[in-house]
N, C-alpha and C positions, 0 to 999 in steps of 0.2 A: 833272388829267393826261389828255390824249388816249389815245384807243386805241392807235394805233401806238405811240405813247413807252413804253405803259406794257409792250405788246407787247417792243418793245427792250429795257427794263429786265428782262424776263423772262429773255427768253435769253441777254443778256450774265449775269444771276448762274446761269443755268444751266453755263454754263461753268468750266471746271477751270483752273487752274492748269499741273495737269498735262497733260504735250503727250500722255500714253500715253492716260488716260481723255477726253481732248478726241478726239482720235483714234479711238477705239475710239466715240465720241458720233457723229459725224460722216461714216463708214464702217462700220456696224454689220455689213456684208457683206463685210466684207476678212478674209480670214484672219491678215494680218498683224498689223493692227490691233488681235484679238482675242488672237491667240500672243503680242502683246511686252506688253498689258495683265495678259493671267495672270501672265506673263512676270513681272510688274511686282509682283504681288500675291504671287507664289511666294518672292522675295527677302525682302518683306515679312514673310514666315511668315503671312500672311492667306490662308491656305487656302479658308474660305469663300468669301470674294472671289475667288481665283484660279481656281477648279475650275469656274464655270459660262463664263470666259472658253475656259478652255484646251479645255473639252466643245466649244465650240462651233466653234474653228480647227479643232479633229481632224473636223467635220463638214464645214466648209470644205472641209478636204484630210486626208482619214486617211492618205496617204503621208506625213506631212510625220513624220522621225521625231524629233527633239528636242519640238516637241511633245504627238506623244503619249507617248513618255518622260515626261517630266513631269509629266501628265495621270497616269501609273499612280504616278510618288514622291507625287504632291498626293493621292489615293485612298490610298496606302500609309500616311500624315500622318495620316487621319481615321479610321485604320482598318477604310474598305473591304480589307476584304483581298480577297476575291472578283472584287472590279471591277478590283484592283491585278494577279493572278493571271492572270486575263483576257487586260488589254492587256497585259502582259508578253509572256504566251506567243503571244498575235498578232503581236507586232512579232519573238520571237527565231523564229519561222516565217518571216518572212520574210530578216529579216539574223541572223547567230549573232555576237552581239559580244560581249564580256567586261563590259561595265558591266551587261547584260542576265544575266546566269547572276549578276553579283552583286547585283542587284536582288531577281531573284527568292530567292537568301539570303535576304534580308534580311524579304522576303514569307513565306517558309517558318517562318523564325526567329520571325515575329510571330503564327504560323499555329499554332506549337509544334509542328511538324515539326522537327526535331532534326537526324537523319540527313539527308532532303531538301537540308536549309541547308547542310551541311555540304560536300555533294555540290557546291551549287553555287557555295558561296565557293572549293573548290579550282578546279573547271573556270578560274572568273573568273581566278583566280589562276596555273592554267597557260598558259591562253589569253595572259595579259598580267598578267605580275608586277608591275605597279605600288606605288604606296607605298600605296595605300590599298587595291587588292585583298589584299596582303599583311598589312597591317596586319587588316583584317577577318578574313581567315581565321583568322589569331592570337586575336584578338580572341574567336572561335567557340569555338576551340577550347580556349582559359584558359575560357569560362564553363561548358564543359561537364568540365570537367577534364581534358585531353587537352592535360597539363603540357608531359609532353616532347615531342611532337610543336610545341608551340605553341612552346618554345624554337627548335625545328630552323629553324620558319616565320620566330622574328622575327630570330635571326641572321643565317639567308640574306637577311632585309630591310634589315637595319642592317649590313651588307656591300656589298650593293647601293646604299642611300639611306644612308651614312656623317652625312649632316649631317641625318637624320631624328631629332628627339625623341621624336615619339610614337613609332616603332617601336623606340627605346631603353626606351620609358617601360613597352611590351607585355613587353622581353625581362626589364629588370629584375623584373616582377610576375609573370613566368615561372617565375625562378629563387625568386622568393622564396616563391611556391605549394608548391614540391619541396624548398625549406630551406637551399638555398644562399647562405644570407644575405649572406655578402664579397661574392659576385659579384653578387647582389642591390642592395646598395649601391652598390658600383662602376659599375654600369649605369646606375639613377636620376641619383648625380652623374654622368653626364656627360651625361645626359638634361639636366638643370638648367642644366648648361655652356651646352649645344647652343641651348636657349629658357629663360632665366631667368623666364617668362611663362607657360610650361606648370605648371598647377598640379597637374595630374593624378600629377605626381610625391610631392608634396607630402605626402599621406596615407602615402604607405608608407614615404617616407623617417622621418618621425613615428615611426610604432610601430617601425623597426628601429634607433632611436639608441641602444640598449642592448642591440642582441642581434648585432651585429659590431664588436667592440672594435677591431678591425684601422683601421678606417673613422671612429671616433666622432667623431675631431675634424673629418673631412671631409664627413660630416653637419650636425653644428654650421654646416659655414662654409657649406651649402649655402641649411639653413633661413635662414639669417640674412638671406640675398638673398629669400627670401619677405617676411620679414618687412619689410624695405625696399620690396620692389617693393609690398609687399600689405599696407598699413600698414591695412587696413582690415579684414583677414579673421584671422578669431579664430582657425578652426584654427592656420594661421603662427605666431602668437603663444602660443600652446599648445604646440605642438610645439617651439617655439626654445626657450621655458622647461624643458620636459621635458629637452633637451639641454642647456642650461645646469645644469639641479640634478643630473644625471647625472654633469658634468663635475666639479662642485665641493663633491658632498654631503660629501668628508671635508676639505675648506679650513675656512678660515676663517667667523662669519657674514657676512661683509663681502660676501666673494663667493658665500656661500651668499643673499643678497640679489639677486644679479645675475637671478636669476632673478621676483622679485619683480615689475617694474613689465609685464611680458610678461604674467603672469597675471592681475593686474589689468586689464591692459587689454580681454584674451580675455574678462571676465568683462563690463566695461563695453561692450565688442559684442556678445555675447548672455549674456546674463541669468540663460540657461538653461543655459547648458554648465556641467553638472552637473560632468563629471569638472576642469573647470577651478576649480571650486569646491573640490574634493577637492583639489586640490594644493596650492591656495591653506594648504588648515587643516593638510596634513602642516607645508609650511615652516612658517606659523606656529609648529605645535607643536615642531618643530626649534630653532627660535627663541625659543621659552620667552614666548611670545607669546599664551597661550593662551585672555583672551574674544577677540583675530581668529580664531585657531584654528577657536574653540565654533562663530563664527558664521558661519562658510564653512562650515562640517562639517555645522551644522544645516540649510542652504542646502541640502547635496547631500543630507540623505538625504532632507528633505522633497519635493525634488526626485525622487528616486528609490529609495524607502520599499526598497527589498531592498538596496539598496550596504551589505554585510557589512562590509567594510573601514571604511569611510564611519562606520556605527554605533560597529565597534569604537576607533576612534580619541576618538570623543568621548565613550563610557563611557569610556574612562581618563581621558579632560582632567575630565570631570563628578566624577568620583574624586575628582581630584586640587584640584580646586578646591573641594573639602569639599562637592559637591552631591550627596547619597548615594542619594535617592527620581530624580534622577535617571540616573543611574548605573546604577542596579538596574532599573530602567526600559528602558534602550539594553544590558544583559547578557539583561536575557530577550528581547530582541528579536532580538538574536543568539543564543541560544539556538532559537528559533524559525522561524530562517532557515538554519542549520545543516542542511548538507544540499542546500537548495533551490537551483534555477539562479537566477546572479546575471543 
């Protein structure tokens, strides 16, 4: 192979596919070039990769302001805070804009500045009520418990953005922080209604299918659509089951079964979910079913050696199935545990 050829064959496989990094190859002095390549790497979530392109456009041109926006969310990503703090407050010196006051939240929040954050998720949010400055400030203020204020935040959002999920999905876990559990659920399901896809509902609806009887079968109908849309996720299947043996524990076993192939299945996608285990060995035990019982029971507490319930379920089945050294065995251990946080 000749020089030149071999030369060619160099730099055709130098070459990118990509028109952003061919581009960014090829103009290494263009601001552009540099801004749509971070640009590029930013979508990505390749932060690494983004943050030396986006450093270098903002030297290019440090007016340009999306930019260096970006440049301080890409530092904010890698936990620069300092670098993030910085170009923040450079850029809201020169323009005062609301995604700017909710940035630096967000920089504040990560900074454990508390108060600061809070201070500037409201500015964000008066400045420009948006769905996501709203949603944020909410969001601030549920984690710091600042219940009711955070209700006042997501109703005036879910008033404003009516076809918003997640700002249904803040107000329901609002209400249900303060114990209003009807309207807790009522929220979630319509959360559900709004994005059948939004899972973040998902958990709360779970733990309250027994604690608003008002609602329980409109729970049921809600998980069910997880469990369809999310045939893959164990929670769903956990919590549909939970809501089924809720609905049927005094029926029949026919349909105290119903609940059955749901927890298997939560159990056959992780392995580990201890509590899916546990419920596995009650129904058994309900079911007069007791070596499955024994050996989901023995699953959870191996799995999670203080589960009080867990133990005391299967000293009775070890009882009762004439096994007495182990029985005596799973009573002192509950004896033992008696007391202790589960």
């Amino acid at each position: 192979m000749g020089l030149v050829t071999l030369l060619t064959v160099l730099v055709l496989s130098a070459r990118s596919d990509n028109p952003y990094i061919e581009r960014a190859r090829l103009h290494p002095e263009s601001f552009s070039a540099n801004h749509l390549l971070g640009e590029y790497y930013l979508k990505q979530n390749d932060l690494s990769a983004a943050i030396p392109y986006l450093e270098k456009a903002r030297k290019l041109d440090p007016s340009d302001y999306t930019n260096s926006y970006d440049l301080a969310l890409a530092y904010l990503r890698v936990k620069s805070i300092e670098k993030s703090r910085h170009l923040a407050n450079e850029l809201i010196k020169r323009t005062e804009k609301a995604d700017l006051h909710n940035l630096l939240g967000d920089i504040d929040e990560a900074d454990g500045q508390v108060d600061e954050a809070a201070r500037e998720y409201e500015l964000a949010a008066r400045m420009d009520p948006s769905e996501k400055n709203l949603f944020d400030l909410g969001s601030d203020l549920l984690n710091h418990r600042g219940f009711e204020p955070a209700v006042k935040v997501f109703d005036f959002g879910v008033q404003r953005y009516p076809r918003s999920a997640k700002l249904r999905v803040g107000l329901g876990i609002s209400h249900y922080s303060l114990g209003r559990y009807d309207d807790a659920v009522q929220t979630l399901c319509q959360a559900v209604d709004l994005d059948p896809r939004d899972t973040r509902a998902l958990d709360f609806l779970g733990k309250m299918y027994d604690i608003s009887p008002q609602y329980a079968g409109e729970v049921t109908k809600r998980l069910s659509l997880f469990v369809r849309n999310y045939p893959t996720n164990a929670a769903a299947q956990y919590y549909y089951a939970l809501s089924l043996r809720k609905r049927t524990v005094s029926q029949s076993a026919a349909d105290a079964r119903a609940a059955e192939p749901y927890l298997l299945h939560a159990v056959a996608l992780k392995p580990d979910f201890t509590d899916a285990h546990y419920e596995l060995g009650v129904l058994y035990q309900d079911l007069r079913e007791n070596k499955k019982a024994i050996e989901h029971l023995e699953i959870a507490t191996r799995q999670r050696p203080n589960f009080l319930q867990a133990h005391y379920h299967l000293a009775r089945l070890y009882d009762k199935e004439g096994r007495a050294d182990l029985a005596r065995q799973e009573f002192s251990r509950i004896a033992a545990l008696k007391g202790k946080p589960q």
